[in-house]
N, C-alpha and C positions, 0 to 999 in steps of 0.2 A: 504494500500500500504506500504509495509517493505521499510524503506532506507537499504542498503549497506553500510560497515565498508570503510570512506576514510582512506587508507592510510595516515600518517604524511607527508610523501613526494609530495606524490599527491597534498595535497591539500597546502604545500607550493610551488608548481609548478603553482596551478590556481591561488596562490593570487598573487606572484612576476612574473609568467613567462610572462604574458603581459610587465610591466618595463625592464625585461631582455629583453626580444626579441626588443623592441623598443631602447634601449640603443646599443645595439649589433648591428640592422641593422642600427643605424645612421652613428654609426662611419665606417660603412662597406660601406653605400649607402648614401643618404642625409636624410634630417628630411621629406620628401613627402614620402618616399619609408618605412621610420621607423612608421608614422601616419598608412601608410596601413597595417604593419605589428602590430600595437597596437591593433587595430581594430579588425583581423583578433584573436591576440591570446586571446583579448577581451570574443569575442561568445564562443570561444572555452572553455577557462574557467568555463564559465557558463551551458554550455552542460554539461561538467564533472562535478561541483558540481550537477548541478541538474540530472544527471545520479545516484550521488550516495548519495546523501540527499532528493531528490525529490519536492525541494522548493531552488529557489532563494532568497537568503536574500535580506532585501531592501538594504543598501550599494551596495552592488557590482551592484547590476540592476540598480540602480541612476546612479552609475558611468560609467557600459556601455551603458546607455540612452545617456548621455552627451557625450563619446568615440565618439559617431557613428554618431552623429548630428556633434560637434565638426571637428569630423577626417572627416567626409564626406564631409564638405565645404571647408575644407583645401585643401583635393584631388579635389573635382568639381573646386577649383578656384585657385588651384595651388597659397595659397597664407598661410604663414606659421603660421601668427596672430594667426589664428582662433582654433590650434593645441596647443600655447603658452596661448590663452585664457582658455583652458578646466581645468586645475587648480584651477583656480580662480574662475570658476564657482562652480565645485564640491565643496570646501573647503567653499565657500560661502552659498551654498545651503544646506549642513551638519551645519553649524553654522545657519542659517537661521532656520531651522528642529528645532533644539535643542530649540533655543527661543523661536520657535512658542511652543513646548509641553510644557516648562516652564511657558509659561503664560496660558497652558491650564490646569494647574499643572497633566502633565505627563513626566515623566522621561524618552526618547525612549534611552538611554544609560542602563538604565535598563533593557527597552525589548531586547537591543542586547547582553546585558554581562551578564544578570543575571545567564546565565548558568557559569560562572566562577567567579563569586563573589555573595558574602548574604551581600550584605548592607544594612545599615537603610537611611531611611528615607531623613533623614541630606546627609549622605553619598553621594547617589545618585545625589541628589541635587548639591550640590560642584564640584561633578566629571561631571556634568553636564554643567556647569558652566565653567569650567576649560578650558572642551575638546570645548565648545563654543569659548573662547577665543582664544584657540589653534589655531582654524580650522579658523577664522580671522587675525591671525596673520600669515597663510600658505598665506593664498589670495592677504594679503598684499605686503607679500615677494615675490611670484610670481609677481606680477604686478612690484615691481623694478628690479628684475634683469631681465626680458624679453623687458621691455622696455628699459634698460639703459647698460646691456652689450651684450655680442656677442653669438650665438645661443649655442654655446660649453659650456661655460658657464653656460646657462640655461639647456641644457641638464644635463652637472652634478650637478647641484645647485639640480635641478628636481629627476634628480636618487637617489643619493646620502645624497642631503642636506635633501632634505623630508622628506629621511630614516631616518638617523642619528636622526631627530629633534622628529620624528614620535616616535622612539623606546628611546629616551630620555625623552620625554614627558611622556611615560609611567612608564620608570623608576622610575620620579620624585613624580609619586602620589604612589607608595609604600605607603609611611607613611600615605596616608588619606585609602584607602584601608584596613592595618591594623586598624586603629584607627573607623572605622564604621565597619569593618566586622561582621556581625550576629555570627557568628560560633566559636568565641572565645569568651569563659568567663570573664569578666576582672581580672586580679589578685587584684586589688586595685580600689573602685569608687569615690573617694574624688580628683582625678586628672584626666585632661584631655589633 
């Protein structure tokens, strides 16, 4: 079975247009009307990569398993918790993942990036490790601002701050990335 060439756009449209469209119909409608709307551009996401990859990565299928359980009980019970929960689940469940392969000594940050990075060993390990911590430290931070300020709030904290934190995070392992990459020679071995 051939996959098909995603376009760039395309498929930053299935990673963010779920948070777009949820962001956009909150402020438009309320946070019930934007859960059905996350939901909705959720599947749709996933038809399109799996229309033109022909496999669902585990990420995103984790994250719409949880969407739809999540978002479903929010809309059955018109009650907003359980939408303000789905965060803390995921980022939990992702930190959870990572720990459980480390003590199986497997690196599943490997199985998902190896296509965009040649690490060693070490490497993997640390980045492993990091994005653990990371993804506990999301879980956290959702459970205080949902519990303790105003939904608005949480919706930007959520849009926005996750982003920010999300693409900063990434930033900040540059230097371990360089420093294990397979693919460059070292100029110098007596330093590290």
């Amino acid at each position: 079975m051939s996959t098909r060439k995603m376009h760039p756009g395309i498929k930053s449209a299935t990673e963010l247009g779920p948070i777009v469209a949820f962001f956009v119909i909150y402020y438009l409608y309320d946070l019930i009307t934007a859960t059905g709307a996350i939901m909705v551009t959720t599947i749709l996401a996933l038809i399109i990569s799996y229309y033109y990859e022909r496999k669902i990565p585990a990420m995103p299928l984790v994250t719409a398993v949880v969407v739809m359980i999540f978002g479903g009980l929010t809309l059955y019970l018109n009650d907003e918790t359980f939408i303000k929960l789905k965060p803390t689940i995921i980022y939990a469940l992702f930190a959870g993942a990572l720990g459980t392969g480390l003590l199986l000594g497997k690196s599943f940050v490997k199985t998902l990036f190896s296509n965009f990075w040649n690490l060693d060993d070490a490497g993997w390990k640390k980045l492993t490790l990091r994005l653990m911590v990371f993804f506990l430290s999301m879980a956290v931070v959702n459970e205080l601002v949902w519990r303790n300020f105003s939904t608005d709030i949480w919706v930007n904290v959520k849009v926005f701050g996750f982003t920010v934190a999300t693409f900063a995070f990434f930033m900040a392992q540059m230097p371990l990335l360089t420093k294990h990459n397979q693919n460059e020679v070292p100029a110098e071995t007596d330093s590290e």
